[in-house]
TIRO-2110 file (N, C-alpha, C; in Angstrom, 1 decimal):
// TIRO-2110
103.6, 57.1, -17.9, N, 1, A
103.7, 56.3, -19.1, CA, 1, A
105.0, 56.6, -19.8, C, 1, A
105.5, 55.2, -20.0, N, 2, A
107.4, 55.5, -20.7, CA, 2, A
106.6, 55.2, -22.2, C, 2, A
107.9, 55.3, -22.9, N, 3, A
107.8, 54.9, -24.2, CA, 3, A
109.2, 54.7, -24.5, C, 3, A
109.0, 52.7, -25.3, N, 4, A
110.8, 52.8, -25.8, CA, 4, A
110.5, 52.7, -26.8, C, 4, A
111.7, 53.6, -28.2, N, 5, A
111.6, 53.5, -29.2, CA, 5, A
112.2, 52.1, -29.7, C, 5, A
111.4, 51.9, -30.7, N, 6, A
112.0, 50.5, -32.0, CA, 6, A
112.6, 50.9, -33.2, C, 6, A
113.5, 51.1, -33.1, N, 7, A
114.8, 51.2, -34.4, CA, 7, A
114.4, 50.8, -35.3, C, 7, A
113.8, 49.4, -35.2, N, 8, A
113.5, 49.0, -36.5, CA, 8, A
112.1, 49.1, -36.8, C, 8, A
111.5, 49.7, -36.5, N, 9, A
109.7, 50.1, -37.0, CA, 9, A
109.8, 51.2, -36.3, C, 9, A
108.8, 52.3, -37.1, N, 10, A
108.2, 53.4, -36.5, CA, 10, A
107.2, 53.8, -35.9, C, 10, A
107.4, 52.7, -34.9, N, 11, A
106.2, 52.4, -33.3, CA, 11, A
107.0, 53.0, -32.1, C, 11, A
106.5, 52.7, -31.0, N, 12, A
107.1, 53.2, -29.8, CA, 12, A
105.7, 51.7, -29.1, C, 12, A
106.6, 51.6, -27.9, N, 13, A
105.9, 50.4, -27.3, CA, 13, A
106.0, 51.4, -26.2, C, 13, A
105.0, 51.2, -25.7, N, 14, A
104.1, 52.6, -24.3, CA, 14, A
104.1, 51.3, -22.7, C, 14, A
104.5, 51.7, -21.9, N, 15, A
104.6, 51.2, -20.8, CA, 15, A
104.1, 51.9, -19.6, C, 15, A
103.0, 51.5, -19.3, N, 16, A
102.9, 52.2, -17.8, CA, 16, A
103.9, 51.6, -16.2, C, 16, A
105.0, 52.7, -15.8, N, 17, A
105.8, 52.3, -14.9, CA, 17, A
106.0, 53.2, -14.4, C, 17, A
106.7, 52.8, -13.7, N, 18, A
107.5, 53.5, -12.5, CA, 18, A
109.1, 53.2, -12.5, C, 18, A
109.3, 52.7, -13.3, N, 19, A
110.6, 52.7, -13.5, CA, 19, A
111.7, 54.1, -14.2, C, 19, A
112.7, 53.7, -13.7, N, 20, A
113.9, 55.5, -13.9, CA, 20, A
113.7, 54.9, -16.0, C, 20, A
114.4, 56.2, -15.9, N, 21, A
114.9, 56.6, -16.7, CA, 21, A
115.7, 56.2, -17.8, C, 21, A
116.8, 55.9, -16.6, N, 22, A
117.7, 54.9, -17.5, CA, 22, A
117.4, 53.3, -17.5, C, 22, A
116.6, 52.7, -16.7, N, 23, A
115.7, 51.7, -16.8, CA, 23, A
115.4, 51.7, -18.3, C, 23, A
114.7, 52.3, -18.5, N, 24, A
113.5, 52.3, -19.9, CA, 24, A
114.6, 52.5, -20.5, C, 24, A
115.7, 53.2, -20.8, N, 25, A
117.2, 53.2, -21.9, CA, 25, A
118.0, 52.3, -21.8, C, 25, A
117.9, 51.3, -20.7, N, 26, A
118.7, 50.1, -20.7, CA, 26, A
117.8, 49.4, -21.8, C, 26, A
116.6, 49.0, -21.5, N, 27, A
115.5, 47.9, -21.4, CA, 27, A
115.6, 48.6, -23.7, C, 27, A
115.2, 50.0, -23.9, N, 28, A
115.3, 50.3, -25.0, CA, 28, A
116.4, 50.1, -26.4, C, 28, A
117.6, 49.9, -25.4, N, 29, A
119.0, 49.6, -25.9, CA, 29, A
119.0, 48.2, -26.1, C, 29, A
118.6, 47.9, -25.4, N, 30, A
118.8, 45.9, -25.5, CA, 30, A
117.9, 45.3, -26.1, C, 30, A
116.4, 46.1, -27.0, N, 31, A
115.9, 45.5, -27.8, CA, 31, A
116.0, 45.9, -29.0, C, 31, A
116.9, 47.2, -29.2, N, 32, A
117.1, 47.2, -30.6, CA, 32, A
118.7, 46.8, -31.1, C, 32, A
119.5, 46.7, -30.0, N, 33, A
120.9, 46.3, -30.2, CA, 33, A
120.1, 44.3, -30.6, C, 33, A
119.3, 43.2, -30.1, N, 34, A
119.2, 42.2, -30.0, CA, 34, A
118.6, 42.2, -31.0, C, 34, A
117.4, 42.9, -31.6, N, 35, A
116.8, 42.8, -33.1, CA, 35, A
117.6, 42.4, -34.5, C, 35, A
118.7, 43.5, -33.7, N, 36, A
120.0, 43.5, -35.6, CA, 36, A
120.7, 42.5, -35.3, C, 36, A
121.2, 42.1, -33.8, N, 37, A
121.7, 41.1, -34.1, CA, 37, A
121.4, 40.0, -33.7, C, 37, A
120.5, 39.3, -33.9, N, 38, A
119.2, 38.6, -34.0, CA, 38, A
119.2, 38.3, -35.4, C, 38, A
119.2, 39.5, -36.0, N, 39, A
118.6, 39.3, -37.5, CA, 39, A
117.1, 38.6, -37.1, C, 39, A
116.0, 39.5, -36.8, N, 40, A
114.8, 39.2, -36.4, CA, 40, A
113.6, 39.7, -37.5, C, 40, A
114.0, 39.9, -38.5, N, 41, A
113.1, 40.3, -39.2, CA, 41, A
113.1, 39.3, -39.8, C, 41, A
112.3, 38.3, -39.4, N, 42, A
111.6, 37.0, -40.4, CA, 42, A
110.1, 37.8, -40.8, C, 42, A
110.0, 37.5, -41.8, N, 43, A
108.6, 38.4, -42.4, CA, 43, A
107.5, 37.2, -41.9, C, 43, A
107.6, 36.2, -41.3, N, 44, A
106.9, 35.0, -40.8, CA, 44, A
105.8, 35.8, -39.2, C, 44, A
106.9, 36.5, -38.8, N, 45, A
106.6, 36.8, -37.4, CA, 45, A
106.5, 38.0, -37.3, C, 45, A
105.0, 38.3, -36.7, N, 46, A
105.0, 40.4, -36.5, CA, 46, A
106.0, 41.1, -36.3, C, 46, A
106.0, 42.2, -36.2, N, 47, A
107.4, 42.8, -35.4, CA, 47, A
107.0, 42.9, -34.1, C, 47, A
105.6, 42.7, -33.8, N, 48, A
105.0, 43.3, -32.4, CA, 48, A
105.3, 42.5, -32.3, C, 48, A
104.8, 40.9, -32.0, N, 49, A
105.2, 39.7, -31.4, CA, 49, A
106.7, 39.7, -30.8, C, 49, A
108.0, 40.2, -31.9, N, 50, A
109.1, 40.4, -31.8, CA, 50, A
109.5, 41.2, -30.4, C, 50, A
109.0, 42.4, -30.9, N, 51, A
109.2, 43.2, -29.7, CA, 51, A
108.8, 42.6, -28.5, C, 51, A
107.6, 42.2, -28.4, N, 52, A
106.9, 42.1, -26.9, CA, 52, A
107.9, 41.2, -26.1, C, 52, A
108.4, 39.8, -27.2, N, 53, A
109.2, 39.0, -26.8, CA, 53, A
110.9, 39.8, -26.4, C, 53, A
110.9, 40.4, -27.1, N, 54, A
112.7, 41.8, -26.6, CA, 54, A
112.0, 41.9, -25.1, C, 54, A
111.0, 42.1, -25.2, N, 55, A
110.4, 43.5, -23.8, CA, 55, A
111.0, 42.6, -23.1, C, 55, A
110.0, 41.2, -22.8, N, 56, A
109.9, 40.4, -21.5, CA, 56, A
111.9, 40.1, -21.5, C, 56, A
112.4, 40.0, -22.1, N, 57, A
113.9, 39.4, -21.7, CA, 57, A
114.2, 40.4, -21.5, C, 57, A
114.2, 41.7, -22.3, N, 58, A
115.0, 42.5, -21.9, CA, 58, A
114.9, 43.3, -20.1, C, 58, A
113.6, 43.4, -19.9, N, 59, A
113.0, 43.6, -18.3, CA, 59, A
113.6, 42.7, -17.3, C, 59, A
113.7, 41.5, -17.6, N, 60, A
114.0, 40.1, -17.1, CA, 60, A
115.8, 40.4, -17.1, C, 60, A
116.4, 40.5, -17.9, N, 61, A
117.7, 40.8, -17.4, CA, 61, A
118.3, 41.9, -17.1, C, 61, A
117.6, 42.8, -17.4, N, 62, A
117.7, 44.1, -16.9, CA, 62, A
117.6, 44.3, -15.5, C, 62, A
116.8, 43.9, -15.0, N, 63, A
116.4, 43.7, -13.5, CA, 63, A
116.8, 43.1, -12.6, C, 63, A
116.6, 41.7, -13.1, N, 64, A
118.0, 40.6, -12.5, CA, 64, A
119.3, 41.8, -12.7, C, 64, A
120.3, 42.1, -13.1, N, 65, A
121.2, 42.8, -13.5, CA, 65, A
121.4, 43.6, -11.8, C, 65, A
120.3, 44.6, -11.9, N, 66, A
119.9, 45.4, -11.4, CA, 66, A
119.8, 45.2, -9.8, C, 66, A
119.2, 44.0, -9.2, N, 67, A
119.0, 43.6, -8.5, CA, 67, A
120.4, 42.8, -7.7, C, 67, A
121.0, 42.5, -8.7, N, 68, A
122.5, 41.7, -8.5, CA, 68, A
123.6, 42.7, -7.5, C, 68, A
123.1, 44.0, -8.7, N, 69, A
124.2, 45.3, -8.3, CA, 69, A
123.7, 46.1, -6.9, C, 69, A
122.5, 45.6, -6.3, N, 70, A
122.0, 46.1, -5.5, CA, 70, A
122.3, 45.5, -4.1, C, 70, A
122.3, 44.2, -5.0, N, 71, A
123.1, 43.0, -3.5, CA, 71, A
124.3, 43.5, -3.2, C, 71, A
125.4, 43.0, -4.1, N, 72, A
126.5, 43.7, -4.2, CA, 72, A
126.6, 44.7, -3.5, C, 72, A
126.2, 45.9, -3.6, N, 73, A
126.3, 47.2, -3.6, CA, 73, A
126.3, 46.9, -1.5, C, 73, A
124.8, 46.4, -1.3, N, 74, A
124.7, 46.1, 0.3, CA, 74, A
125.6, 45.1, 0.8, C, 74, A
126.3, 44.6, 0.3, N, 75, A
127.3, 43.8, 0.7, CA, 75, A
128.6, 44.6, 0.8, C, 75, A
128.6, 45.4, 0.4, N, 76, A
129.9, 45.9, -0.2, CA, 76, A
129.8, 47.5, 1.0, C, 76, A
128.3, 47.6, 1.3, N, 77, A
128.5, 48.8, 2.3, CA, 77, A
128.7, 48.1, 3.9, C, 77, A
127.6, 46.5, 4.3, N, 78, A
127.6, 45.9, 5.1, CA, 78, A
129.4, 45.9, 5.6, C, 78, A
130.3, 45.2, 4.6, N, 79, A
132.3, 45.3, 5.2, CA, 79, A
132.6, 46.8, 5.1, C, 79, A
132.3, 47.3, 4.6, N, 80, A
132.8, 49.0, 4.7, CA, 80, A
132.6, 49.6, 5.9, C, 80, A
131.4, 49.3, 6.4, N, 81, A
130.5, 49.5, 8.1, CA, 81, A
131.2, 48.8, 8.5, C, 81, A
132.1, 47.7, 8.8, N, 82, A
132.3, 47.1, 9.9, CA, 82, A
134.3, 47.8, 10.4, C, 82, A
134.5, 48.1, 9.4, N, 83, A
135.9, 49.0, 9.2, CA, 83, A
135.6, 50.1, 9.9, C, 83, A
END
Protein backbone atom coordinates (compact mmCIF):
# COMPACT_ATOMS: atom_id res chain seq x y z
CA UNK A 1 0.00 0.00 0.00
CA UNK A 2 1.53 3.53 -1.34
CA UNK A 3 0.26 6.71 -0.14
CA UNK A 4 0.50 10.16 -2.16
CA UNK A 5 0.27 13.17 -0.18
CA UNK A 6 -2.28 16.20 -1.23
CA UNK A 7 -0.76 19.61 -0.56
CA UNK A 8 -3.74 20.89 -0.62
CA UNK A 9 -5.99 18.83 2.07
CA UNK A 10 -4.84 16.89 4.88
CA UNK A 11 -5.68 13.42 3.23
CA UNK A 12 -3.33 11.04 1.73
CA UNK A 13 -5.02 8.94 -1.21
CA UNK A 14 -3.83 5.13 -0.38
CA UNK A 15 -3.05 2.98 -3.43
CA UNK A 16 -2.62 -0.63 -3.51
CA UNK A 17 0.53 -1.19 -6.09
CA UNK A 18 3.28 -2.32 -7.11
CA UNK A 19 4.64 0.47 -8.39
CA UNK A 20 8.55 2.07 -7.41
CA UNK A 21 8.91 4.64 -5.52
CA UNK A 22 9.53 7.25 -7.55
CA UNK A 23 6.47 6.17 -9.51
CA UNK A 24 4.20 7.24 -6.65
CA UNK A 25 6.59 10.80 -6.39
CA UNK A 26 6.26 11.38 -9.96
CA UNK A 27 2.30 10.53 -9.96
CA UNK A 28 2.36 12.72 -6.19
CA UNK A 29 4.22 15.68 -7.81
CA UNK A 30 1.97 16.14 -10.69
CA UNK A 31 -1.15 16.29 -8.65
CA UNK A 32 -0.23 18.83 -6.44
CA UNK A 33 2.03 20.89 -8.87
CA UNK A 34 -1.65 20.66 -11.30
CA UNK A 35 -4.04 21.53 -8.38
CA UNK A 36 -2.29 25.23 -7.87
CA UNK A 37 -1.97 25.57 -11.13
CA UNK A 38 -5.25 24.57 -12.11
CA UNK A 39 -6.52 26.80 -9.45
CA UNK A 40 -8.87 23.75 -8.60
CA UNK A 41 -10.37 24.73 -5.65
CA UNK A 42 -13.88 25.54 -6.95
CA UNK A 43 -15.85 24.97 -3.68
CA UNK A 44 -18.62 23.46 -6.34
CA UNK A 45 -16.43 20.27 -6.62
CA UNK A 46 -15.02 17.80 -3.69
CA UNK A 47 -11.46 17.87 -3.40
CA UNK A 48 -11.80 13.97 -3.61
CA UNK A 49 -13.51 14.07 -6.96
CA UNK A 50 -10.50 16.56 -7.72
CA UNK A 51 -7.94 14.30 -6.74
CA UNK A 52 -9.22 11.01 -8.09
CA UNK A 53 -9.51 13.01 -11.43
CA UNK A 54 -5.26 14.30 -10.81
CA UNK A 55 -4.77 10.43 -10.00
CA UNK A 56 -6.29 8.96 -13.37
CA UNK A 57 -4.16 11.73 -15.63
CA UNK A 58 -1.50 11.81 -13.61
CA UNK A 59 -1.01 7.56 -13.84
CA UNK A 60 -2.01 7.96 -17.52
CA UNK A 61 0.97 10.31 -18.28
CA UNK A 62 3.13 9.15 -15.98
CA UNK A 63 3.18 5.79 -17.55
CA UNK A 64 2.77 6.63 -21.03
CA UNK A 65 6.08 8.83 -20.17
CA UNK A 66 7.42 5.87 -18.77
CA UNK A 67 6.77 3.45 -21.34
CA UNK A 68 8.07 5.87 -24.11
CA UNK A 69 11.52 6.01 -22.19
CA UNK A 70 11.49 2.34 -22.10
CA UNK A 71 11.02 2.06 -25.92
CA UNK A 72 13.60 4.44 -26.43
CA UNK A 73 15.84 3.10 -23.97
CA UNK A 74 15.47 -0.61 -26.22
CA UNK A 75 15.97 1.11 -29.14
CA UNK A 76 18.83 2.85 -28.21
CA UNK A 77 20.52 -0.57 -26.73
CA UNK A 78 19.01 -2.60 -29.97
CA UNK A 79 22.00 0.12 -32.39
CA UNK A 80 24.48 0.06 -29.44
CA UNK A 81 24.37 -4.09 -29.92
CA UNK A 82 24.84 -3.85 -33.38
CA UNK A 83 28.26 -1.63 -33.07
Amino acid sequence: MKEIHLSFQEKSLKIDTKCSDEIIDKIEEYININYSKHNLADPTISRLTVSNILLVNAVYEILTLQKEKEECSERVSKVLSNF
